[in-house]
N, C-alpha and C positions, 0 to 999 in steps of 0.2 A: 829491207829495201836495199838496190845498191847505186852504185854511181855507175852513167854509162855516157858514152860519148853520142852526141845524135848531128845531125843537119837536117835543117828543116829551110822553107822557101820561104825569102823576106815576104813584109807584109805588102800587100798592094799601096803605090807609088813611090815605093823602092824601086833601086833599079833592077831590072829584067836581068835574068841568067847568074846574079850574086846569091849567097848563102852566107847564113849565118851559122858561127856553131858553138856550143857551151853543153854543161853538164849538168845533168837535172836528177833528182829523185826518183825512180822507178818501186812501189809496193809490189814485190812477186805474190802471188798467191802461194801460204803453204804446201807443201806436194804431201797428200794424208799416205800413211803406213801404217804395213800390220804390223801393229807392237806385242800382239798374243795371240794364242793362237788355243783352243783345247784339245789335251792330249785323247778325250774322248765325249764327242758332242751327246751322248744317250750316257745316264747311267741308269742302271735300276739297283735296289737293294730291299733287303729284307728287317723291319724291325727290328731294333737290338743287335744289329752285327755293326760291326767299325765302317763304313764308307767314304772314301777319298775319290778328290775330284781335284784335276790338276789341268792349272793352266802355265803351259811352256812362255818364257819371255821371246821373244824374237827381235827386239833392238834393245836399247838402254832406253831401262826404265827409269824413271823421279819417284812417281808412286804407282805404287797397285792398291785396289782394294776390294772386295766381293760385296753383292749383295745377295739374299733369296727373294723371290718372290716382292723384289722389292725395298726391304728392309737390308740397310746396311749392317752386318754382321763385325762380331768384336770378338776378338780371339780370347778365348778363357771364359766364356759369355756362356752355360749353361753347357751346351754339349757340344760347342763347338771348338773347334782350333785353328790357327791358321799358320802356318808355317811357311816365311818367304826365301828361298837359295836365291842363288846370283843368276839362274838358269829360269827359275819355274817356281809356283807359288802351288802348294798344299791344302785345299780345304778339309778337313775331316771331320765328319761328326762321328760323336764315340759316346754312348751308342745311337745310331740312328732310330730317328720316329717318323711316325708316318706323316706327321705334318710339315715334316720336311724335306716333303715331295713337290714338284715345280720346277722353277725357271732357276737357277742360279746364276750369275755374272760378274762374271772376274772383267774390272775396269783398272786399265791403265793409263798413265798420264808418260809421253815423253819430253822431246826439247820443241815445244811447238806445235805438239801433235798428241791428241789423244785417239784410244778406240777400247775397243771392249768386244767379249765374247760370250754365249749363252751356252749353259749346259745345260739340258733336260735331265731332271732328276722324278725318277720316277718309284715310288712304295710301290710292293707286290705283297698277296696275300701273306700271313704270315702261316707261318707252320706252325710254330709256339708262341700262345700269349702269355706274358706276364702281368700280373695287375698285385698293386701292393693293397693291403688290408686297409694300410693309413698311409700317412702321409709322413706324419711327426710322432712320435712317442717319449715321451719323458716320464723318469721314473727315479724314487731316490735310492740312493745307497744303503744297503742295510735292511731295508722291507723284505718282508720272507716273500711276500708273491712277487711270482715269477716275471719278469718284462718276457716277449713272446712278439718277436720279430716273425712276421709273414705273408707268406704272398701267396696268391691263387693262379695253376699254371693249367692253361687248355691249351691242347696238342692235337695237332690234324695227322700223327705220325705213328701212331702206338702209346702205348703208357710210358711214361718217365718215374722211372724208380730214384729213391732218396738219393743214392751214390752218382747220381746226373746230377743232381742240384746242391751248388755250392753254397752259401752265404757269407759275403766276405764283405770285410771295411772295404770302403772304397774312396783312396786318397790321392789325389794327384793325376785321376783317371786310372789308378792301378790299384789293384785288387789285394787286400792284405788281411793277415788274420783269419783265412777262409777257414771253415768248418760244413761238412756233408748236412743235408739239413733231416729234418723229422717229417714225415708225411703221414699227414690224417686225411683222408675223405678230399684227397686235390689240393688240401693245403699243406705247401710248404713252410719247415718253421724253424727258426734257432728262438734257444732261450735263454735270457741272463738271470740267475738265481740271486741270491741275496748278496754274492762275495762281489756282484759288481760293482765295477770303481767308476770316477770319470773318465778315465782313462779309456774308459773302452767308450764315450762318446762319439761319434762320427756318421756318416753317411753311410749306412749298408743297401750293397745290392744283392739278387738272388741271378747266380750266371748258371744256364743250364745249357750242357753241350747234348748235344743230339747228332749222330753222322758225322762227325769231325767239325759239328758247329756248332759258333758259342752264343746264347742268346743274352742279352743282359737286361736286367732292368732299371724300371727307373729306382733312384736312391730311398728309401726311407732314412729320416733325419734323426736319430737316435741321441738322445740326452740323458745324460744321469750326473743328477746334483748330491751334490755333497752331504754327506750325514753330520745332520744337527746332533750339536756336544750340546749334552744337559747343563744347562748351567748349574751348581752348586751353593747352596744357601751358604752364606756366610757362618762362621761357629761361632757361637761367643765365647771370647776369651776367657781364658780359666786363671781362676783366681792362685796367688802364690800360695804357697804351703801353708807359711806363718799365716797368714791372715785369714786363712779356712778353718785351721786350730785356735786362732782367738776367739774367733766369730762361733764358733763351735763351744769352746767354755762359757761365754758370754750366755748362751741359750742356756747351761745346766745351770749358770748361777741364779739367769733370771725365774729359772724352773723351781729354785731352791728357796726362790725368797718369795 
């Protein structure tokens, strides 16, 4: 609201051709702005590659914040990330699925004004499926059978030989410890033998490049528990020398009488 000077016409039997004047409260209506803008309203993507979708700021923001399809998203939240600069906000999912195809909406809030923008995010067929065998596997330390990580991969592109498919921890969203995997009959595989530790614990994925592309899959949650130490039967205490050689004459004497 601001202050503003006015004259207005006395009221009836006041006298004719006077004015009064004083300063009164005026509410302006806010004047709405674009506060964002999207650097591109269509995306599409391919399951299992990285995709980002960016919303430019255009005034001073208070907050921003995304949703999909409705659901307000949280950075670190499964596969998502959200990265905000001083300029423009980052959504990336890493790796993309198909169910996060839809509306997306970067909303912001400024000084009295808010607005918001829709990107269409659209899944295309894939060219490479990844599917894991399971979900979870645990396995203890020191067991001679094998733990035997694996995924099943269908390709609309040609065959995928062993040296396309990686098998790697996957920490932090980045790939570590990778090893080329084993292929039987479409299944992809690594396997841990008996010398595995917990150490090797963690979320594996299976990344297969095809064309200069990487596909990734979802995690299998891999555990290995600690080898149980046999517990030891306590000894019984051994007797002193002397008292093993008395106890020992004591029997010939009794033998003798």
């Amino acid at each position: 609201s601001s202050g503003i000077n006015a004259e207005w016409p006395l009221r009836p039997g006041e006298k004719d051709g006077k004015t009064s004047e004083g300063v009164f409260e005026v509410a302006l209506p806010l004047k709405e702005k674009d506060l964002v803008e999207a650097e591109k309203e269509v995306v599409a993507f391919v399951e299992g590659q990285v995709v980002k979708l960016q919303c430019n700021k255009l005034d001073v923001i208070t907050e921003l914040w995304w949703t999909c399809n409705g659901k307000r998203l949280k950075a670190g939240e499964g596969n998502v990330r959200i990265n905000n600069k001083k300029t423009y906000s980052v959504l990336t999912f890493r790796p993309a699925k198909l169910s996060d195809k839809g509306t997306c909406t970067c909303h912001a809030k400024g000084q009295g004004s808010e607005d918001s923008v829709d990107i269409q995010v659209g899944g295309v067929e894939n060219e490479v499926t990844i599917t894991s065998q399971v979900d979870d596997l645990t396995c203890k330390q020191g067991d001679k059978k094998a733990c035997v990580l694996a995924w099943d991969i269908d390709s609309t592109i040609g065959k995928i030989g062993p040296q396309a498919v990686k098998i790697c921890l996957y920490k932090n969203q980045k790939p570590t410890s990778c090893k080329f995997s084993k292929v039987k009959d479409g299944t992809y595989s690594r396997a841990y033998g008996k010398q595995r530790k917990p150490k090797n614990s963690g979320p594996y994925v299976a990344i297969v490049t095809v064309k200069g592309k990487e596909y990734i899959s979802e995690p299998i949650n891999f555990t290995v528990t600690k080898k149980e130490k046999k517990k030891r039967e306590p000894k019984e205490p051994k007797e002193p020398k002397e008292k093993k050689e008395k106890k020992e004459k004591g029997s010939k004497k009794n033998k003798d009488n």
